[in-house]
VOTI-540117 format. One record per residue (C-alpha): x, z, y. Coordinates in pm, whole numbers, plus 50000, padded with zeros to 5 digits. Layout:
! residues N
XZY ...
***
This chain:
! residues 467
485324799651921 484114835551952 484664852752297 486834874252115 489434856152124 489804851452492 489684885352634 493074893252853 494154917152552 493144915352206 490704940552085 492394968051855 489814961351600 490194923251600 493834932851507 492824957451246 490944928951109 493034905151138 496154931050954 494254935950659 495694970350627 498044992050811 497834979951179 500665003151265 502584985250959 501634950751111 501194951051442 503804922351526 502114898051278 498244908351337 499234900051752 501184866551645 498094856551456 495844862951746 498384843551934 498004813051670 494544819551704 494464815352033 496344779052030 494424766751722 491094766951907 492424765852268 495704748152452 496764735252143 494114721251958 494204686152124 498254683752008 497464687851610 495904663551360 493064674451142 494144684750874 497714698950955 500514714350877 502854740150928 505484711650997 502914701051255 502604734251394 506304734951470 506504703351605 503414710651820 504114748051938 508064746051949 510904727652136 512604703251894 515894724551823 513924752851654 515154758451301 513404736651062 515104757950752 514244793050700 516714813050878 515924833851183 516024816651486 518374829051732 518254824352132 518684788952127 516804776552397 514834795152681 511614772552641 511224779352284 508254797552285 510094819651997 511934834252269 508534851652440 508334887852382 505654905952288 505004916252675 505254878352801 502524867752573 500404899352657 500774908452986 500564868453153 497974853553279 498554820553082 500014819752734 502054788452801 504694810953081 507834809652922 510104837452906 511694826853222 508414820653383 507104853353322 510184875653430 509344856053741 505834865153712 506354900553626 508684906353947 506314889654176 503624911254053 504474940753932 501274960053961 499284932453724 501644935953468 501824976253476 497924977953455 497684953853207 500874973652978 499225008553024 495574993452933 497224980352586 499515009452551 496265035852602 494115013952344 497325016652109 497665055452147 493565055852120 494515043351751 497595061351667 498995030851610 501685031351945 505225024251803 507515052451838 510385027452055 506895013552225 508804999152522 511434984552345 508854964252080 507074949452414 509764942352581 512394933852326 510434920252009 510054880351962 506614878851814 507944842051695 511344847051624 510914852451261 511604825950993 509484799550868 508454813050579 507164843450747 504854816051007 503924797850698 502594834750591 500304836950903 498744802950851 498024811050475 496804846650610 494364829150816 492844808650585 492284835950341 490534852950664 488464819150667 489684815551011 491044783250896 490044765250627 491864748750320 491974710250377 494284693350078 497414704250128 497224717650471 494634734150685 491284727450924 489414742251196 486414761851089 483434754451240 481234788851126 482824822051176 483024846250993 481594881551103 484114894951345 484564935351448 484554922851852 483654953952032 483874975351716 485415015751782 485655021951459 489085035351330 488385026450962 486275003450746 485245001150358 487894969350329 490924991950487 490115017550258 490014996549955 492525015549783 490445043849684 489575044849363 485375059649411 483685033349634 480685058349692 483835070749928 484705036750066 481115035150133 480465066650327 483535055950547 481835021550604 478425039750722 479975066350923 483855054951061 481605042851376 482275066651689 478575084851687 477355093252040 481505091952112 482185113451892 484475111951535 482445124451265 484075109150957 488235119850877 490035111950527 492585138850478 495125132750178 498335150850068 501265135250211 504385146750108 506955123250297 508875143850581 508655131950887 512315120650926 511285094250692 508515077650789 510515050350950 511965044950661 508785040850454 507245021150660 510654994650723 510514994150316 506474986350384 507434959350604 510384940750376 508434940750076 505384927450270 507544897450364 508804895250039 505034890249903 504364867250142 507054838849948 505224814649734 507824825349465 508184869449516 511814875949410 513484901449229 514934930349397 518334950649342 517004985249412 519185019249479 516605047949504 517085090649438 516595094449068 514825128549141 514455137348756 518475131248719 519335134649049 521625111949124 521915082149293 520305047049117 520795013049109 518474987948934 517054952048933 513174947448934 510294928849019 508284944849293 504564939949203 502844960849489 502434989649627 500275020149528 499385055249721 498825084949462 498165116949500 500885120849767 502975091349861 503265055349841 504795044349501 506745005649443 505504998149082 508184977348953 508804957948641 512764954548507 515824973848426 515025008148361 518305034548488 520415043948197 519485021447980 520494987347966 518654971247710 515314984647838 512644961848103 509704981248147 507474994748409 508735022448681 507315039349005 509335044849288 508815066649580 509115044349907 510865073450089 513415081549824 514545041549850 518095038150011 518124998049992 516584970749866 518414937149834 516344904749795 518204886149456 517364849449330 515614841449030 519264825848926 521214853848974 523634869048711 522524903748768 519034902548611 518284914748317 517754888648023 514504901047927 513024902348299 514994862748358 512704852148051 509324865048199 510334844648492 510614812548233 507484818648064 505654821748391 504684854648233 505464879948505 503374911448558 500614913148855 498944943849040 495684937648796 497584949548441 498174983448634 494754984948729 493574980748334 496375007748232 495305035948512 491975031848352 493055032447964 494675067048043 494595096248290 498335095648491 500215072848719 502935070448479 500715042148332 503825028648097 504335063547930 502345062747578 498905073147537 498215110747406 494755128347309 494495160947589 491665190347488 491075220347617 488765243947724 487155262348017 485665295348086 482245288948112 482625305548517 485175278548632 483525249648478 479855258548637 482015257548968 484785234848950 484825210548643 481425203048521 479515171348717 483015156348848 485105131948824 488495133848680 489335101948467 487145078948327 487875089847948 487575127548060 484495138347899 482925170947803 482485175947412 481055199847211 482375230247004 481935207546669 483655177346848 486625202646919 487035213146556 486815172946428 489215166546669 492065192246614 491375187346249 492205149846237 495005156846487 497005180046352 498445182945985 499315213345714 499855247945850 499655238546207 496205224446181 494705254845959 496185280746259 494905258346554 491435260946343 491455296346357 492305302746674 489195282146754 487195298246562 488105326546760 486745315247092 483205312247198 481455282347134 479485286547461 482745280847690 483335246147784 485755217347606 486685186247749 488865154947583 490615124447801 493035104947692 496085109447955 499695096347976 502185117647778 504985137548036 502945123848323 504315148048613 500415144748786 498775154448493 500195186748419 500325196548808 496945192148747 496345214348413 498545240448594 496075241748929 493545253348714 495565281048490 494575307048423 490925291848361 492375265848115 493795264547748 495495237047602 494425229547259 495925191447199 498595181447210 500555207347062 503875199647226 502185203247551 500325238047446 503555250147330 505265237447689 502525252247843 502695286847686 506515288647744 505335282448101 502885309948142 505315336647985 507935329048179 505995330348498 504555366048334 507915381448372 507975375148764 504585401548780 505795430048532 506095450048830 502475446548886 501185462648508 
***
């Protein structure tokens, strides 16, 4: 077993590793996996058969009145090692104390235990990762006092980490390792920062997240628009839907969230598919009942912070929507990959609006500077003065298409024109058109040049005083 593993505390980018994303997000489960870890290859390996189970696990690691059902285990018995906080398993010298033993421990002494605490607490802060309640999570949190699903989660999260390997229906010991960060400063790697959508990014971040000479040289700033008074609740929404995923059978969801277009309060029932960061928060992407009306099941986004609750629902209950129940049936529900396919059909988040044709044009200035040789959307490509004319004249029909033909031919062919395909009403779309005004014209679609131009007047009459 690597040395890692048997340091005092566990490295902070062993449990970085070992949370496969936000560390802050999963602290409790990346330090309960060290934990398993820990037993796996150490004081427990001689108790478990090879292959076993996660029924083998809990007859191994607890006493014999821990819950064998999934419900939360209370305080039913003070050797139960689902008792231990997170400061008993840290901060003793022997992961088999049991809560008792190590109050014992930590009175006798006192000054162990405090230099061990700060140590983990400093590497914490080090991270930005300390909880805001930090004393109360060591000294109050069960690591193991979580249902059996959720430790069923952390064996199956191991094995996908080839820390344990797939054996039939249970699991093995591995015998090669994989590549482990032991030792590693680095506060970011290509894997955590798999979300963005340019790897040439996710690979400058892999080169250059080490500390150089002890010194930072590589930061990620991105527009983040939740307030502050809400992070807890982002991240608590982070946290139940992560359990939620980790269910061999995800369940639908009664959700009540801030309709900020209608602004009122909703209520629906979806399917939670994952999670997605754009442009400036984290987004649910959910599948079912769509607010106001009823006989709709399609695809919506919803901002994590503008969630008031989220109710876990059965597969059998009476409040889902036919249309979503019959998915379920067909075994035909939607995944994380079909969003990936429709971000890349069409420029917008809003990747279940319909597909529209965008063109417009640049001063020749602004797209020497800002436009020309980057990246905006895959189908966002620079076309010619000919291309332009084609295209509004197989867009656009009668009178309509004869005027948007001369107004053409009234600007010069030598500034620039550009044509994507984008997602009709998508709210990140236009903010983006509008960052650019007043270097841009929309040509196509008309019913966004003519919401466009009722924009630009309007916000005319604000300067008058200025002509």
């Amino acid at each position: 077993m690597p040395e890692v593993f048997w340091s005092d505390l566990p490295e902070i980018a062993l449990l970085q590793w070992l949370a496969r994303g936000s560390l802050k997000q999963h602290l409790t489960q990346a330090l309960r996996m060290w934990i398993w870890l820990r037993y796996f290859y150490g004081a427990m390996s001689s108790s478990l058969p090879e292959p076993f189970t996660y029924a083998d696990c809990r007859e191994a690691f607890f006493t014999a009145d821990h819950p064998s059902n999934d419900d939360k285990p209370g305080q039913h018995n003070e050797l139960c090692p689902c008792t231990k906080t997170v400061a008993a398993w840290l901060f003793a010298p022997d992961l088999d104390y049991r809560q008792a033993q190590w109050e014992v421990y930590a009175a006798d002494y006192p000054h162990e235990v405090e230099e061990k605490r700060q140590q983990f607490i400093t590497a914490l802060k080090q991270h930005n990762i300390l909880p805001k309640r930090c004393d109360q999570f060591l000294d109050e949190t069960r690591l193991f006092g979580v249902t059996r699903r959720a430790l069923s989660g952390d064996l199956k999260r191991l094995q996908e980490l080839q820390l344990l390997a797939s054996v039939g229906g249970g699991y093995g010991r591995v015998k090669d390792w994989p590549v482990l960060p032991y030792g590693s400063t680095r506060s970011a790697t290509a894997d955590e920062l798999a979300f963005l959508v340019q790897p040439d990014l996710a690979a400058i971040a892999d080169n250059l997240s080490h500390a150089l000479e002890n010194q930072r040289r590589f930061f990620v700033h991105v527009d983040y628009v939740v307030p502050k008074d809400r992070h807890d609740r982002v991240e608590d929404w982070q946290a139940a839907l992560g359990e939620l995923w980790q269910q061999s059978e995800v369940p639908p969801v009664k959700l009540t969230h801030w309709h900020a277009s209608r602004q009122v309060m909703a209520t629906v029932v979806v399917y939670p598919v994952c999670l997605y960061y754009y442009r400036r928060g984290p987004y649910l992407c959910g599948f079912g009942e769509v607010f106001e009306q009823p006989d709709v099941v399609d695809w919506r986004n919803y901002r994590l912070d503008r969630i008031q609750d989220l109710e876990e629902l059965s597969w059998d209950s009476s409040l889902l929507p036919p249309a979503l129940k019959q998915r379920y049936l067909e075994n035909d529900l939607p995944t994380p990959d079909d969003i990936q396919v429709w971000m890349a059909e069409a420029w917008g988040f809003d990747y279940y609006q319909p597909k529209d044709v965008l063109l417009v044009r640049f001063d020749q200035i602004w797209d020497q500077r800002y436009i020309r040789n980057s990246l905006r959307h895959p189908t966002f490509k620079r076309v010619d003065y000919g291309q332009a004319q084609t295209l509004i004249a197989h867009t656009l029909r009668g009178e309509l298409r004869q005027q948007m033909l001369n107004l053409l031919a009234s600007r010069s062919e030598q500034d620039a024109y550009y044509r994507a395909v984008y997602r009709r009403n998508d709210p990140n779309v236009k903010q983006r058109l509008r960052a650019w005004r007043p270097h841009i014209e929309v040509l196509l679609p008309w019913p966004l040049r003519q919401q466009f131009g009722r924009e630009v007047m309007a916000e005319s009459g604000f300067y008058r005083d200025i002509v």
